[in-house]
N, C-alpha and C positions, 0 to 999 in steps of 0.2 A: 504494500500500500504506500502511496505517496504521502507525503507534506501535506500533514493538516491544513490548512485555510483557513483562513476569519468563514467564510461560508461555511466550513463541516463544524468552527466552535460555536456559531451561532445555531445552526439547526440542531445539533447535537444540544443545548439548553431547552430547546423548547419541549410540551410535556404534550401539547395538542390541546393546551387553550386557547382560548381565542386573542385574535389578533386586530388592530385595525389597519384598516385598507385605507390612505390617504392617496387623491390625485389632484393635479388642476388642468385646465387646460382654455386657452381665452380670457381670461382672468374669472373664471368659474374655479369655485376650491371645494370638494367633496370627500366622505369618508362617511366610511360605515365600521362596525362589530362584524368580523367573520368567522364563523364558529369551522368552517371546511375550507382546508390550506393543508399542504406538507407537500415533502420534499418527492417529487415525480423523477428525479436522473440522477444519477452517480457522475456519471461521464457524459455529456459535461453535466457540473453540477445545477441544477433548477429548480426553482420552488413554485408551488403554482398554489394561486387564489381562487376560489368559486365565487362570485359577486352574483347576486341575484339579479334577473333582469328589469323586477320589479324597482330596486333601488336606483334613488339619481346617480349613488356612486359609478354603476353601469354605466350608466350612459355617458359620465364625464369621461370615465374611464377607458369609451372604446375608442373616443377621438385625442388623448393625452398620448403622450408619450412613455409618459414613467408611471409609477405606482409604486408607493412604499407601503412596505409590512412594517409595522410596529409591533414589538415582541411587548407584552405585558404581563406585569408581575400582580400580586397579592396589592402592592402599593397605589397599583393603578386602577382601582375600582372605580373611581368618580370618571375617569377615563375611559374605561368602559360601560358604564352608564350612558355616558352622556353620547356617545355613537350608537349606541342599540336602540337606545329608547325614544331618540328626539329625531325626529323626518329633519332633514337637513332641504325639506321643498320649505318647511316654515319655519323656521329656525336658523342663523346663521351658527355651526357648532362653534367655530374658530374663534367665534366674539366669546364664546365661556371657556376657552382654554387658555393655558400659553403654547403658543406654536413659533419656529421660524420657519422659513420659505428655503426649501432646499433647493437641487436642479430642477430647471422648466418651473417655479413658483410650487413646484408639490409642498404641502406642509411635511 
């Protein structure tokens, strides 16, 4: 086997709770709780997300470029709360967190 990776230390942590799914694209910023995610290839390494097609995040998602996983802990309840349970059609989430704007403006 090869040299560990920051990718096999990070999927290697995760237990198969949930994760959120942040994008933007246009100056549109979305993100949702997603309970169906894990690691789909070895070689090369890839993780893959299920976004529902019901959710905005879909949508933002299929015209974006990026999409970040955020891994979450025990510490980050209020964090997952606040993606699962608030529609982000009524709701701006971003205005109740702290976020910064990664590559392409993704949070």
């Amino acid at each position: 086997m090869g040299s560990v990776t920051t990718f096999d230390r990070l999927v290697g942590k995760m237990d198969g709770a949930m994760v959120v799914v942040t994008t933007a694209h246009d100056g549109e910023r979305s993100g949702c709780l997603v309970g169906l995610h894990g690691q789909c290839s070895i070689e090369p390494p890839l993780y893959a997300v299920w976004l529902s097609v019901a959710n905005r995040t879909y949508e933002v998602a299929r015209s974006a470029r990026r999409v970040a996983v955020h891994v979450l802990d025990r510490a980050d309840r209020s964090v997952a709360e606040l993606f699962g349970a608030i529609t982000g059609d009524e709701v701006d989430k971003f205005s109740l967190c702290q976020w910064t704007a990664g590559t392409d403006g993704v949070p």
